[in-house]
Rosetta silent file (secondary structure, phi, psi, omega in degrees, C-alpha in Angstrom):
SEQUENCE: XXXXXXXXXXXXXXXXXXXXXXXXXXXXXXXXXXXXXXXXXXXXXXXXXXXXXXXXXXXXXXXXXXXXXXXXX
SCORE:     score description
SCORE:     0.000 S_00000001
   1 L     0.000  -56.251  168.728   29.957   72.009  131.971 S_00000001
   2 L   -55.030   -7.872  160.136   28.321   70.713  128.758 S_00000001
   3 L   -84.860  -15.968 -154.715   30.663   73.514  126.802 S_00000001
   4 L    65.184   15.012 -165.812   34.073   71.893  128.581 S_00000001
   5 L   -87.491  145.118  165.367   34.936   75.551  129.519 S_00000001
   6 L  -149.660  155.540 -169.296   37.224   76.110  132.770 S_00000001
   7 E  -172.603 -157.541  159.794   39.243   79.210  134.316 S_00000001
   8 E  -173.827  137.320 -156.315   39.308   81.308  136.582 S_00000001
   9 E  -126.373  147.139 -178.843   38.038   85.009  135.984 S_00000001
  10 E  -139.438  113.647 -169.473   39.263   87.681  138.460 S_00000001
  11 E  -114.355  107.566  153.018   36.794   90.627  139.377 S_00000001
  12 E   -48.952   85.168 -169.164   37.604   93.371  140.549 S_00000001
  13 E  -130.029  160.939  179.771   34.978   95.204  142.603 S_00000001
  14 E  -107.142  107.579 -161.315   34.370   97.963  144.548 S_00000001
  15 E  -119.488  113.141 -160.543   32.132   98.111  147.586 S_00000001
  16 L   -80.875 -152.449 -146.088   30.752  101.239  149.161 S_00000001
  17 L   -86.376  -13.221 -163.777   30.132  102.408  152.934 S_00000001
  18 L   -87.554   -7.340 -159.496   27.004  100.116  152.624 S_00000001
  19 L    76.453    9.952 -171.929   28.706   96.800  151.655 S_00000001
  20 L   -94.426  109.016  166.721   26.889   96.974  148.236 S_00000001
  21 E   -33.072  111.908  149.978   29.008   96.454  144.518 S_00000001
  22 E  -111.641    1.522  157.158   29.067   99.615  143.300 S_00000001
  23 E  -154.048  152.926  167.668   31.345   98.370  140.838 S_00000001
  24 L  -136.914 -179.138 -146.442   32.814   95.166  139.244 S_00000001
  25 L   174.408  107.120  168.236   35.167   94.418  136.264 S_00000001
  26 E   -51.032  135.781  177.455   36.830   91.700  134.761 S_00000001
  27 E  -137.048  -16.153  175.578   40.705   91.772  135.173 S_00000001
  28 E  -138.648   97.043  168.666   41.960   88.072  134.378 S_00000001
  29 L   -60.235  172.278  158.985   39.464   86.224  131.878 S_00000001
  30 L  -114.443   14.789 -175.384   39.186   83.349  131.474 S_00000001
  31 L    68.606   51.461 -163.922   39.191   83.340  128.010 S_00000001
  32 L  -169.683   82.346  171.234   35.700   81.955  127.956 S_00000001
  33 H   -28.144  -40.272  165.565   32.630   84.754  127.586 S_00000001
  34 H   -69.988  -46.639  151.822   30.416   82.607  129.413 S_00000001
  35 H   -58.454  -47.529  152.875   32.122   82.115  132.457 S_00000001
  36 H   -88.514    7.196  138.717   33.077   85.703  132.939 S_00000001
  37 H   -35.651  -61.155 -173.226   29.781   86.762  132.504 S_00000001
  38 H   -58.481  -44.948 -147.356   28.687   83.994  135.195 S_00000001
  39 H   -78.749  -26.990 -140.643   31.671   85.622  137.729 S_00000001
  40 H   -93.007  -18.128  164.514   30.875   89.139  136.990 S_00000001
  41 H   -52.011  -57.665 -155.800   26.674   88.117  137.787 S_00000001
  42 H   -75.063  -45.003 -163.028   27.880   86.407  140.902 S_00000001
  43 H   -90.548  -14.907  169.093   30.433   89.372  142.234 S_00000001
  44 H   -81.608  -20.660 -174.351   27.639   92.073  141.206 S_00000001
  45 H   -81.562  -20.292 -154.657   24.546   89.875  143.484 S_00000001
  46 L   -84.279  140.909  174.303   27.305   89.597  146.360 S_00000001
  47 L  -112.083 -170.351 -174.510   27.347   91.485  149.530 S_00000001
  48 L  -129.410  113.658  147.272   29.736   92.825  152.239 S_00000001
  49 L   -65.122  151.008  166.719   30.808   94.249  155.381 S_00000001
  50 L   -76.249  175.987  161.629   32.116   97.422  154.342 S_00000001
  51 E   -58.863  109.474 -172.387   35.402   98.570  155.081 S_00000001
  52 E  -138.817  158.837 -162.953   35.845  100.507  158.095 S_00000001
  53 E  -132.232  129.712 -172.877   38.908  102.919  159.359 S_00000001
  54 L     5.650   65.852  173.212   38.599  104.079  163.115 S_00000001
  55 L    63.436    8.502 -176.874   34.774  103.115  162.894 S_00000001
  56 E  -109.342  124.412  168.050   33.906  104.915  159.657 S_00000001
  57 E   -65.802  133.808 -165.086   32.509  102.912  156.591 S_00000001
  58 E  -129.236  136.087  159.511   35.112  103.339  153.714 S_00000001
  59 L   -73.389  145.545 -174.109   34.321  102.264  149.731 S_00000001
  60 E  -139.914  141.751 -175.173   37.198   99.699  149.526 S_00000001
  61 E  -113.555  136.749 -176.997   38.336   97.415  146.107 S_00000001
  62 E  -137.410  152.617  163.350   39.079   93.764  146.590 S_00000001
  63 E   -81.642   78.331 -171.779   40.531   91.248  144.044 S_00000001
  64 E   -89.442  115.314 -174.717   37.832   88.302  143.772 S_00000001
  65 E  -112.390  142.021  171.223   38.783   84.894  141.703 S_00000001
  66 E   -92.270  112.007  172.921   35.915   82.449  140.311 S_00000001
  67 E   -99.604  139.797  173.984   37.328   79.349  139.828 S_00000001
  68 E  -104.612  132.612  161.733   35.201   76.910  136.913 S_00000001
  69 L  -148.763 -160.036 -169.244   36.394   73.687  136.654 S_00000001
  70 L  -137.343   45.002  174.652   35.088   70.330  135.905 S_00000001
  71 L  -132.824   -6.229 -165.284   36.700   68.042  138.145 S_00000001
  72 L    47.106   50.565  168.121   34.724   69.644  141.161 S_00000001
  73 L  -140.491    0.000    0.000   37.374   70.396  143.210 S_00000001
């Protein structure tokens, strides 16, 4: 907030049979280093249900977006 930066950074990740990141990745910056840094900290601490296919835990990929903004909405 004290920079003026706002986006929205969109992380990829990947989440195994455990619900656990086993990977993330920036895919839409936000043109602002600081901010996707903060999304890709936030989408790597983050947990799950896994994925599951006739009752079997699957790793599964989701699209996740961080929105920053300053207007708090």
């Amino acid at each position: 907030m004290q920079k003026h930066e706002s986006g929205q950074v969109n992380v990829r990740v990947v989440v195994d049979t455990a619900g656990r990141v086993h990977d993330a990745r920036v895919v839409l910056s936000s043109g602002f280093s600081r901010l996707d840094e903060a999304a890709l900290k936030a989408a790597r601490r983050s947990t799950f249900h896994p994925y599951t296919e006739y009752g079997r835990p699957l790793f599964a990929m989701a699209i996740i977006p961080y929105r920053f903004n300053l207007n708090g909405k």
